[in-house]
C-alpha positions as a printed NumPy array, in Angstrom:
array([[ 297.069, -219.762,   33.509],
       [ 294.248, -219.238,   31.194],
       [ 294.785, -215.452,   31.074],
       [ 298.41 , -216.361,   29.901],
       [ 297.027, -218.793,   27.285],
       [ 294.504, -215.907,   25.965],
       [ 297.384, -213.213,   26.135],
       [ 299.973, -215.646,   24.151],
       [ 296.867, -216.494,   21.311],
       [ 296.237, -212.455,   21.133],
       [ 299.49 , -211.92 ,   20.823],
       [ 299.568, -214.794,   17.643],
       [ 296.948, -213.294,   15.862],
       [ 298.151, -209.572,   16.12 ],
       [ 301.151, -210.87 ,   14.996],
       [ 298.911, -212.596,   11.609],
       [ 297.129, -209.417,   10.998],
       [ 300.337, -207.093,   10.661],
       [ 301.932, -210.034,    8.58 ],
       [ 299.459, -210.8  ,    6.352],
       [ 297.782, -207.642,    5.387],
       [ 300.977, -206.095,    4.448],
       [ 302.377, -209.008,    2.335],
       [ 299.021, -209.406,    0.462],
       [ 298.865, -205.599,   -0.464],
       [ 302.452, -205.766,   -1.844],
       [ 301.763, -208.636,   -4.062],
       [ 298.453, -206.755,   -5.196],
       [ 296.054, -209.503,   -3.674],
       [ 292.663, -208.178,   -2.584],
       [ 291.459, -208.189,    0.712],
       [ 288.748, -210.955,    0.484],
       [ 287.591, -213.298,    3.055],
       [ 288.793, -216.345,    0.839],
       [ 292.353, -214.546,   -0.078],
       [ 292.513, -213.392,    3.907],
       [ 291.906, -217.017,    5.019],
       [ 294.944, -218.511,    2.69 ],
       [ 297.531, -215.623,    3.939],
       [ 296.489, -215.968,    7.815],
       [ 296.744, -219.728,    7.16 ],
       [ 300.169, -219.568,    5.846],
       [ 301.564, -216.847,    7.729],
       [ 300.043, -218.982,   11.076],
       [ 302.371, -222.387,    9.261],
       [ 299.273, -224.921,   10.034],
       [ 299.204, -225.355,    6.148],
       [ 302.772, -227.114,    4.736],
       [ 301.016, -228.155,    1.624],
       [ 300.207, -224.495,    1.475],
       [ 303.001, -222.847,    2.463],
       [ 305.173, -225.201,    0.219],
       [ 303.07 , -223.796,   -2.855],
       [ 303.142, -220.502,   -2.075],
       [ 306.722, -220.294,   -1.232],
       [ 306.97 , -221.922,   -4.481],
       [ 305.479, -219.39 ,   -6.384],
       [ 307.038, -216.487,   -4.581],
       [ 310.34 , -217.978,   -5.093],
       [ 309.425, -218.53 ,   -9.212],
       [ 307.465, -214.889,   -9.218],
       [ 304.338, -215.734,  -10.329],
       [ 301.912, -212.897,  -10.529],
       [ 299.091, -214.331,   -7.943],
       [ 296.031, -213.185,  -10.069],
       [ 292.669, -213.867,   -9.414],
       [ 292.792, -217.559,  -11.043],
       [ 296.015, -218.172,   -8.763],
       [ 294.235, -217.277,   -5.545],
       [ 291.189, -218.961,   -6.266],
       [ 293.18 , -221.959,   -6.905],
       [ 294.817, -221.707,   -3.536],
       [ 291.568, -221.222,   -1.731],
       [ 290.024, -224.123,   -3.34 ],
       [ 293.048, -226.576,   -3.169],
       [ 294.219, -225.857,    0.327],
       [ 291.73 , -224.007,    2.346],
       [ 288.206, -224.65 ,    1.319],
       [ 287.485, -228.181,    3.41 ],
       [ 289.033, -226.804,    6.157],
       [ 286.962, -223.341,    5.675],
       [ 284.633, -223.944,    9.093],
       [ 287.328, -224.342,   11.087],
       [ 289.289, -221.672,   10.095],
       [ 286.845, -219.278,   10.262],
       [ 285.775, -220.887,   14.101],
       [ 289.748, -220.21 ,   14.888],
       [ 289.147, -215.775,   13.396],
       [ 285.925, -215.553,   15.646],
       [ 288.039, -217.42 ,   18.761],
       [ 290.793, -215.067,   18.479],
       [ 288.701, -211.831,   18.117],
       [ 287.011, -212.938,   21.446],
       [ 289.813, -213.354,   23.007],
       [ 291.026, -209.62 ,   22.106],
       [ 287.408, -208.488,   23.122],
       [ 288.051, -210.513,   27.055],
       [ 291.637, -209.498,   27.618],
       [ 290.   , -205.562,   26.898],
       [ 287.257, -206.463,   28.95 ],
       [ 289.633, -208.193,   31.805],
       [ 292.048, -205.223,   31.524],
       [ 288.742, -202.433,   31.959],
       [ 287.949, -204.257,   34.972],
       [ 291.228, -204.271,   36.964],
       [ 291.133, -200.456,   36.568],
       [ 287.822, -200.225,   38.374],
       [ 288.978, -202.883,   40.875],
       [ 292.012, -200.759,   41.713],
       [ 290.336, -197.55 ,   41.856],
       [ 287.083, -199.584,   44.214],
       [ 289.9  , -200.905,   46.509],
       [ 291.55 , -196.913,   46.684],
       [ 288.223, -196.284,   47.883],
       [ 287.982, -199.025,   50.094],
       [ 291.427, -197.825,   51.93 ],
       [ 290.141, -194.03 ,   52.187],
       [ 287.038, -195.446,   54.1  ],
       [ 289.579, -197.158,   56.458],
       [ 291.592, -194.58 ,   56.634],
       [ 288.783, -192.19 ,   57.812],
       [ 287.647, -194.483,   60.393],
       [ 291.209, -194.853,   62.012],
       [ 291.804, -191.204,   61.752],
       [ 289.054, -190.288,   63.949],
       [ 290.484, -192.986,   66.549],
       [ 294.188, -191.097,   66.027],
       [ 295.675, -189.349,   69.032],
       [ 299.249, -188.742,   68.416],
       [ 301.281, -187.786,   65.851],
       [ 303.05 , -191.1  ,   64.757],
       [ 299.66 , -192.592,   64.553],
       [ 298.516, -189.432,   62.043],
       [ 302.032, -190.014,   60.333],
       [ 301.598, -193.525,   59.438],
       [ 298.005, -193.034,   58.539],
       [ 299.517, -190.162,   55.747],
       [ 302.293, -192.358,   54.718],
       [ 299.555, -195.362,   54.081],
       [ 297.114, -192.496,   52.027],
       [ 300.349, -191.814,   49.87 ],
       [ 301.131, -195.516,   49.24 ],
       [ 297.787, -195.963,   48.182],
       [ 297.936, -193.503,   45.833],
       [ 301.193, -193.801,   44.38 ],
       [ 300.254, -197.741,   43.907],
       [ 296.743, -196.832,   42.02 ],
       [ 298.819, -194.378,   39.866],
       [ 301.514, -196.447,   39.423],
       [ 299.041, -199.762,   38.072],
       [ 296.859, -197.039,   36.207],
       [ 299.758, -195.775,   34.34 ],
       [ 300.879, -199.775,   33.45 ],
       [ 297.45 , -200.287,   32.736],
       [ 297.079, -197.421,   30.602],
       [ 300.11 , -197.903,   28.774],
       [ 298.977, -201.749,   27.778],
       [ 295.06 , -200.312,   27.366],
       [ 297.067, -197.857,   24.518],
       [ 298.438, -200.993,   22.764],
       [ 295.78 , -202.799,   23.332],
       [ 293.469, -200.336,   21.713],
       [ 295.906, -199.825,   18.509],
       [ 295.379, -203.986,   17.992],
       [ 291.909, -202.891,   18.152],
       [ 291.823, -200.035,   15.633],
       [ 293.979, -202.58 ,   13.314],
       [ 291.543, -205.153,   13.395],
       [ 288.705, -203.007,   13.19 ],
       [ 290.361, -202.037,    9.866],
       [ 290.715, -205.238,    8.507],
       [ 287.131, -206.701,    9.687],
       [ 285.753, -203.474,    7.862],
       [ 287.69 , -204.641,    4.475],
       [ 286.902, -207.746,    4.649],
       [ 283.156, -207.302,    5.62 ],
       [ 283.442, -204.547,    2.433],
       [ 284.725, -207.319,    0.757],
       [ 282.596, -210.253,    1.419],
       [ 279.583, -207.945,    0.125],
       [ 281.184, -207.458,   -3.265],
       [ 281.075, -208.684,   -6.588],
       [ 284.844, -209.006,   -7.327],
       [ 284.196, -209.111,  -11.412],
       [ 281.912, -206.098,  -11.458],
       [ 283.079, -203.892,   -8.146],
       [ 279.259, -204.188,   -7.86 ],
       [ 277.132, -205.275,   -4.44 ],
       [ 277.367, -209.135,   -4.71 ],
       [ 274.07 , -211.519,   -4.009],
       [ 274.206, -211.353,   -0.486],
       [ 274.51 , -207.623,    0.35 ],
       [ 271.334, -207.751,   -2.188],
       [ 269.443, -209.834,    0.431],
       [ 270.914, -207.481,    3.224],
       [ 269.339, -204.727,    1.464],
       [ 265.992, -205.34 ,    0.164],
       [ 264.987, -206.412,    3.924],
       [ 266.281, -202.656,    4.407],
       [ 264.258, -201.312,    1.953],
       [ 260.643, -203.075,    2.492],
       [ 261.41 , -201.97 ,    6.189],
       [ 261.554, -198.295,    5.112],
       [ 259.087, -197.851,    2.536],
       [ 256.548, -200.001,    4.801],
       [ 257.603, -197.752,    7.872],
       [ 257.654, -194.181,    5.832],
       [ 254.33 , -195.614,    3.7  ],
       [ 256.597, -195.369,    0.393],
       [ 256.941, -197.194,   -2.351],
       [ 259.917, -199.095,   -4.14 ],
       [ 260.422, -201.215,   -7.075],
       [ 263.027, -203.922,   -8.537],
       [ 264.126, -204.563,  -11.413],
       [ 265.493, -207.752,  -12.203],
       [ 268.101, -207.73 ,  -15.558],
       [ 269.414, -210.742,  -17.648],
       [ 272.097, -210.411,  -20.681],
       [ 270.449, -211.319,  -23.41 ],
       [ 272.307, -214.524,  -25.001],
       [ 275.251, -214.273,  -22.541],
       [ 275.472, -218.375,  -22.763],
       [ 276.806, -217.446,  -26.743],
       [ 279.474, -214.862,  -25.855],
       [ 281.315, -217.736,  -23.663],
       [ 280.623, -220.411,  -25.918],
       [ 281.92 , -218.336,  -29.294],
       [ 284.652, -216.397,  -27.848],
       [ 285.573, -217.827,  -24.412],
       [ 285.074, -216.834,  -20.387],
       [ 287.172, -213.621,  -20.483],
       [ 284.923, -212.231,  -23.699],
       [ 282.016, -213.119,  -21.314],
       [ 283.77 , -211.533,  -18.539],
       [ 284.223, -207.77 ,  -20.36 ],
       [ 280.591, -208.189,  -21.007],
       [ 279.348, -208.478,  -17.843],
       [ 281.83 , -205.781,  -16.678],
       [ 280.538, -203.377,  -19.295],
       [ 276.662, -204.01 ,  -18.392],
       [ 278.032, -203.068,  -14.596],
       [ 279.403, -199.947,  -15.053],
       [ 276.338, -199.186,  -17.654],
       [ 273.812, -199.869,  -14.961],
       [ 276.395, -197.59 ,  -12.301],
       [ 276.355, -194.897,  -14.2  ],
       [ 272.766, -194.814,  -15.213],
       [ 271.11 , -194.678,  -11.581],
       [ 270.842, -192.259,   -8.405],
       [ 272.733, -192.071,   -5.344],
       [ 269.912, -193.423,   -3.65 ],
       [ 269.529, -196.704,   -6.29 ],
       [ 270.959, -199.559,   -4.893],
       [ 272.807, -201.917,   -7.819],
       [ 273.928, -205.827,   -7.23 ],
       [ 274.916, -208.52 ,   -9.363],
       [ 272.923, -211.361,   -8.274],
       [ 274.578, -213.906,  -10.19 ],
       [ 275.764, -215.393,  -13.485],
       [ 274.451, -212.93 ,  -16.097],
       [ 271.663, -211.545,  -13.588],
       [ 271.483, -208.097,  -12.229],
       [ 269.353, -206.379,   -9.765],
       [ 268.462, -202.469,   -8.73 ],
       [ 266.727, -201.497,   -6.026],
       [ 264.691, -198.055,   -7.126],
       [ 263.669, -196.647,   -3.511],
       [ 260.573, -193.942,   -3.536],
       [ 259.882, -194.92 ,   -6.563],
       [ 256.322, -195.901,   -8.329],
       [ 256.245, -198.315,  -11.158],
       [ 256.058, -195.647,  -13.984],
       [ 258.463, -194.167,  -12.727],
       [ 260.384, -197.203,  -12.505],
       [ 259.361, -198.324,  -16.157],
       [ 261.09 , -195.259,  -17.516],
       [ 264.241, -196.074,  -15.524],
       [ 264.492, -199.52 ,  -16.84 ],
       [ 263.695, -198.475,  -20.112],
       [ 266.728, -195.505,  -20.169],
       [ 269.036, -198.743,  -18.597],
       [ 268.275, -201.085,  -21.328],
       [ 268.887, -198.143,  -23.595],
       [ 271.964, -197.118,  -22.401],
       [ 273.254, -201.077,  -22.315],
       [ 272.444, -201.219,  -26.154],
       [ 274.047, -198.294,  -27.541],
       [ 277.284, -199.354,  -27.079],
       [ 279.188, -201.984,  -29.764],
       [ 281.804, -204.061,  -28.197],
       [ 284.857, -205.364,  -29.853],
       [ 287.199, -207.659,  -29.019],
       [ 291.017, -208.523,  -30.035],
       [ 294.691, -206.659,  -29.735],
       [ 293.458, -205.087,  -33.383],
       [ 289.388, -204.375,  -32.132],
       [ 288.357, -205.654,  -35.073],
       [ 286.284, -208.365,  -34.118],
       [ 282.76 , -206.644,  -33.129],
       [ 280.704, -208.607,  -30.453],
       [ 277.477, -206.774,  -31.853],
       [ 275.274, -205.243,  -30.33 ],
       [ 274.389, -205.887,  -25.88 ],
       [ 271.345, -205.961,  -24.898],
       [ 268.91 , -206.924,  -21.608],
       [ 265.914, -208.098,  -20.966],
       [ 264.196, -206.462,  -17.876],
       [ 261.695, -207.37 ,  -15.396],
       [ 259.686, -204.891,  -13.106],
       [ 258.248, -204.983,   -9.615],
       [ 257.107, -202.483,   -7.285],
       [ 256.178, -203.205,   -3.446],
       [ 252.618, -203.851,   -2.499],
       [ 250.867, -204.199,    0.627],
       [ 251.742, -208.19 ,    1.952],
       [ 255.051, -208.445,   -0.232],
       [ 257.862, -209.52 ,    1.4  ],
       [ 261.25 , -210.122,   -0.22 ],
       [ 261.139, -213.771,   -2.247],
       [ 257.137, -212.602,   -3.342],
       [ 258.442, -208.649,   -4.695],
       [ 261.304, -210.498,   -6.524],
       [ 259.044, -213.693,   -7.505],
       [ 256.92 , -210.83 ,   -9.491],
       [ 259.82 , -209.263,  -10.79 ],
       [ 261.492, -212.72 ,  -12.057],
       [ 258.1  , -213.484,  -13.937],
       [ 257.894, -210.063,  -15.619],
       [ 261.664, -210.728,  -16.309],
       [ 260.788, -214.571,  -18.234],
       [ 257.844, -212.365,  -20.145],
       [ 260.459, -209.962,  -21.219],
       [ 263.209, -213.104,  -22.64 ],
       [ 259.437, -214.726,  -23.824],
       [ 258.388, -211.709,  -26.353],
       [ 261.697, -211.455,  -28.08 ],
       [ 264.551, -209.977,  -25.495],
       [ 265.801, -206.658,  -25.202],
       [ 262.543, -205.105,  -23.544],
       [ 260.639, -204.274,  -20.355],
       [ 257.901, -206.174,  -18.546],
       [ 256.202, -205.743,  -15.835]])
């Protein structure tokens, strides 16, 4: 009964994953966590509130941009986020068992095939006649026509099984991808920032290396919102991203931490070294003059940072290398903006 149950839930949330994916890559939704959660909600039907809005706006075409998913998240899903989220890591389980469960009745069958040959051994040497060796042949050949016969079922549901698999490997590998970016920037978000710096004091403590941080702040971002509204401030932060992208190594790591705050990770790096790297960024961020309107007439002025410097000492740990760097960063804002301190 409870192997039923688990096969029947499986079943359910293969069924979500090809529905879902799909219909959210036609309407040209990303593949977030939060936007994942609203189309496996409404494609499961728990949600009528949900599903009547949605249908709503499928049935009106609206364009389901970022502000229209958001709002769905936060209007239907986000209370109910825990348990959601408890029902995904229930249903992947159950996938992982029924392999499991499925794995073990092959080596059952093929213990028990071994099981018979041992009999069959024992009541051969006991055989006199030939109806005795004829029945003892005819059992062998049962045997094996039975293990081949529930291999070749299990094999064919192990092949299906595994394709679920591969699918949902997929999809937990976009939506891990996703959950560690920055959907503004396209940058590493906050929290694959805290993923890697443990990464990086682990190396350069294990390979006796250095590494430094640099912690960077839009200088008077609070004004561009204020004077010419959130998606002004939005193109700004955008064109600080791709600025900082294109100015560092393969090897640099580069995450918007939050708000108007960025960090890069600068590994085998000393602090000179990384002084002249965050002097080149803030450089590059500044030479650039912004505009804004259908006509670009209306200049935004000049962008600039101010940027603060760390580099990993003997005893530093995360929160103290970036305490250090988020001091040098409030000297920087202190003596005027738009330099380095460190």
């Amino acid at each position: 009964m409870i192997a039923a149950t688990e096969n029947k839930e499986l079943d359910f949330a293969a069924q979500i994953l090809r529905l879902a994916v799909p219909q959210m890559s036609a309407l040209g939704i990303p593949v977030t966590p939060e936007n994942y959660t609203v189309w496996y909600e409404y494609f499961a039907k728990s949600n009528l509130d949900l599903n009547r809005a949605i249908d709503g706006f499928l049935t009106n075409n609206v364009a389901f941009t970022k502000e229209v998913n958001t709002s769905l998240y936060k209007n239907f899903i986000q209370e109910k986020t825990p348990e959601i989220i408890e029902n995904v890591h229930l249903e992947t389980q159950i996938l992982i068992n029924s392999l499991i469960s499925k794995i073990a009745q092959i080596n059952h069958g093929t213990a028990s095939f071994s099981a018979s040959l041992v009999d069959f051994g024992h009541q051969l040497q006991g055989a006199s006649d030939v109806t005795t060796l004829t029945l003892l042949v005819d059992g062998v050949v049962d045997e094996m026509q039975n293990l081949l016969s529930n291999n070749q079922t299990m094999e064919d549901s192990l092949n299906a099984m595994g394709q679920e698999v591969r699918n949902l490997k997929s999809e937990l590998e976009n939506l891990s991808m996703a959950a560690l970016t920055d959907q503004l920037t396209s940058l590493h978000n906050r929290r694959a920032y805290e993923m890697a710096i443990q990464d990086h004091i682990h190396r350069a403590q294990e390979q006796q290396s250095r590494c430094s941080l640099l912690l960077i702040d839009i200088d008077r971002f609070k004004q561009f919102n204020d004077t010419y509204g959130h998606q002004v401030g939005d193109k700004v932060l955008a064109y600080v991203a791709l600025a900082l992208r294109q100015s560092v190594r393969g090897d640099d790591f580069v995450a918007r931490y939050g708000g108007e705050e960025f960090v890069v990770l600068l590994p085998n790096t000393h602090f000179h070294h990384a002084l002249q790297v965050a002097e080149n960024l803030r450089e590059r961020v500044s030479e650039r003059r912004l505009t804004v309107g259908k006509d670009r007439k209306q200049s935004l002025g000049a962008i600039t940072v101010s940027i603060g410097l760390a580099s990993l000492q003997e005893g530093d740990d995360a929160e103290t290398l970036f305490n250090r760097a988020d001091k040098a960063l409030y000297e920087a804002k202190s003596d005027g903006r738009n330099c380095v301190r460190g």
